[in-house]
C-alpha positions in Angstrom: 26.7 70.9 52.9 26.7 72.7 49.5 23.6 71.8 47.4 24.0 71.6 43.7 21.5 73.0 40.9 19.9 70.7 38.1 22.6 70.1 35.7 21.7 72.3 32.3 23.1 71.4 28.7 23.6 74.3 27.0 23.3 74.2 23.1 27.0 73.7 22.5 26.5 70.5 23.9 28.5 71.2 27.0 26.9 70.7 30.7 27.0 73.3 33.2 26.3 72.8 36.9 26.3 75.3 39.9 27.0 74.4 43.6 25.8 76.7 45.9 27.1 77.0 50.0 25.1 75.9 52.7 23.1 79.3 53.6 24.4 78.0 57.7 28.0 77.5 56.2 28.5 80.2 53.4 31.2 79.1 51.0 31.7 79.9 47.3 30.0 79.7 44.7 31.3 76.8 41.5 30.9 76.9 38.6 31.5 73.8 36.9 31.4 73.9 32.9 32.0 70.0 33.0 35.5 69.4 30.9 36.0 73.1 30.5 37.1 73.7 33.8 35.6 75.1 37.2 35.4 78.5 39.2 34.5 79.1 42.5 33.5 82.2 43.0 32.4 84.4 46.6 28.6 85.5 46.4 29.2 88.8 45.0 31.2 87.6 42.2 28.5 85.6 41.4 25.6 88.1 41.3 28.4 90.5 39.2 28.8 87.0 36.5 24.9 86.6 36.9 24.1 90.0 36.0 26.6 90.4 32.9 25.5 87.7 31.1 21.8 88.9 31.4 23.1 92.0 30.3 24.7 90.4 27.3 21.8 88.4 26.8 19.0 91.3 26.9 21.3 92.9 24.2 21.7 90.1 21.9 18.0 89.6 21.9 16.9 93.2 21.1 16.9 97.2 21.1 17.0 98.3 24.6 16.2 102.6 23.6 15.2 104.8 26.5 11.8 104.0 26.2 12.2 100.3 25.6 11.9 97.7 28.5 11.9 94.0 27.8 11.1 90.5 30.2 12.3 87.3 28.6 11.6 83.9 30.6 14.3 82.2 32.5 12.5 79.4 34.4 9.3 78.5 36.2 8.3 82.0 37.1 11.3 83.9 37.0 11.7 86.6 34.4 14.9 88.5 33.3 13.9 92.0 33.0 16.4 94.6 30.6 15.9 98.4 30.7 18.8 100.6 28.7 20.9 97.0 29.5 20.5 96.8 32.9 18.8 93.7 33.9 16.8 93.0 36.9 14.4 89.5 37.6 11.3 88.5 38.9 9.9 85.6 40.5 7.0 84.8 42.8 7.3 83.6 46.5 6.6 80.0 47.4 3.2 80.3 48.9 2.6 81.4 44.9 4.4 78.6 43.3 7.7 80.2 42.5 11.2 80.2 44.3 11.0 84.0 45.5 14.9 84.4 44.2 13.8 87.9 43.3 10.8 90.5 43.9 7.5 90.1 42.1 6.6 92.9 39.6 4.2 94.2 41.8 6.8 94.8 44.4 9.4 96.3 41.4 6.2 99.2 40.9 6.1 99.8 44.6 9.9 100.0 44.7 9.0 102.3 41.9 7.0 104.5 43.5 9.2 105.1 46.3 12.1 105.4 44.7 10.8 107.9 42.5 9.3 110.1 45.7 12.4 109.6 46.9 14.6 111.1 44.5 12.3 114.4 43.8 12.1 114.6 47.0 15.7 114.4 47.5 16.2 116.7 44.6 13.8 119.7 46.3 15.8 119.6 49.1 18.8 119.9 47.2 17.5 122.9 45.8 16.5 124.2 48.6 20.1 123.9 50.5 18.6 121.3 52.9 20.7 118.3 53.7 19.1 115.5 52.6 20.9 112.8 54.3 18.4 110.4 56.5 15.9 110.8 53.8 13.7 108.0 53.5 10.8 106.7 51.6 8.5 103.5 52.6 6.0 101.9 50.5 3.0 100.3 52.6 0.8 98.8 50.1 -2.6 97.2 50.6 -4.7 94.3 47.9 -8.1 94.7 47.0 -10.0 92.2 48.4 -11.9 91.7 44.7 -10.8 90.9 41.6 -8.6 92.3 39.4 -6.1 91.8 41.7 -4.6 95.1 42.4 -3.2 97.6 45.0 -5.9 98.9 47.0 -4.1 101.5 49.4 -0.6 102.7 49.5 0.3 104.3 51.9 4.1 106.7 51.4 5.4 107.9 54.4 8.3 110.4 54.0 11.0 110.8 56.6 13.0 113.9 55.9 15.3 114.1 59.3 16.8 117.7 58.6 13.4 119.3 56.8 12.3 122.5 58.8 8.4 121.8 59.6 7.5 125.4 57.7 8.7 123.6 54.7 6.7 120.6 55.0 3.8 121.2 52.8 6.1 122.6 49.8 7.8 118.9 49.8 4.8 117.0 50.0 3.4 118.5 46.8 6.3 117.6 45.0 6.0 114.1 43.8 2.1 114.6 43.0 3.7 116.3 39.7 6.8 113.8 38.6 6.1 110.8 36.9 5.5 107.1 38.6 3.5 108.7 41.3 0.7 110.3 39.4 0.3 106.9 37.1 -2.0 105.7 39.4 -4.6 108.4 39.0 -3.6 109.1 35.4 -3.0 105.4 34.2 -1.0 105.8 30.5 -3.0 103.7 27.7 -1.8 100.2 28.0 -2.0 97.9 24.2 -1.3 94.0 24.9 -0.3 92.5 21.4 0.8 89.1 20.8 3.3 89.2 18.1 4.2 86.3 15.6 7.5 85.4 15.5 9.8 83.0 13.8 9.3 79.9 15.3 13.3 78.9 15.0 14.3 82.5 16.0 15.2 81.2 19.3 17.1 78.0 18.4 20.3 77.9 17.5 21.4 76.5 13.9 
């Protein structure tokens, strides 16, 4: 049976309501806009609608520069998250008190991490005239037991199918010089601010 979300008003006045399928009977997605009119769309389509209007959204609420990354709240503990426009969320699991609808930032800088070994590793090989199909890079991450809480131990492993072992060592040394991996022993100077801002900048007139 398709289970529908909390009805939200937007601040045109109109209601909006989305009815998701039955995770043992997938159907589509609708979205109902009340007397507007309704969609149904397949899961896809509504990850593709989902992530345009953050898209839209990140940009309407700011500068989104190469060096410029920005979270705005959505609900509970979910966070929309824009770099250059591109928009991905966050959300704790359910033993935390979110709804785990989307990896927690610590998971987005382990994902981080490997993807960034990843591609300079993928990139020596290149250059090297190795194949680098099969490669793949894991992220095994340990918490410290004390407080702050933190990442203890990660441990990378790197599986490089058609690397020759002579060449080994010369791939490993690699992502010690690119830029996520090294943060951790070179941490960048971090400034928290809280900013004032116009109380009615987020309200519409």
């Amino acid at each position: 049976m398709a289970t529908p979300t909390r009805p939200m008003n937007t601040a045109s006045g109109g209601p909006v309501l989305v009815t998701r399928p039955d995770p043992a009977d997938p159907g589509p997605v609708v979205l109902d806009l009340g007397g507007v009119g309704r969609a149904a769309l397949t899961c896809a389509e509504a990850r593709d609608v989902a992530a345009a209007r953050l898209r839209e959204a990140a940009a309407a609420e700011g500068p989104h520069g190469p060096r410029h990354t920005g979270a705005v709240h959505l609900r509970g503990d979910r966070y929309a998250v824009s770099v250059r426009g591109h928009v991905l969320t966050v959300d704790q699991p359910v033993a935390d008190g979110g709804v785990d609808t989307a990896p927690t930032p610590l998971e987005l800088f382990t994902a981080s991490v490997a993807s960034c070994v990843a591609h300079c590793a993928g990139r020596h090989l290149t250059r090297h005239s190795i194949d680098p199909e099969g490669l793949r890079v894991t992220v095994d991450h340990r918490m410290a037991t004390d407080r702050p809480a933190r990442i203890a131990l990660a441990d990378v492993p790197v599986i490089a199918p058609r690397l020759p072992k002579e060449r080994a060592t010369g791939l490993l040394d690699v992502p010690s010089h690119r830029t996520v991996h090294p943060m951790p022993a070179h941490p960048p100077e971090v400034t928290v601010a809280v900013r004032e801002v116009d109380p009615c900048a987020s309200r519409t007139s």
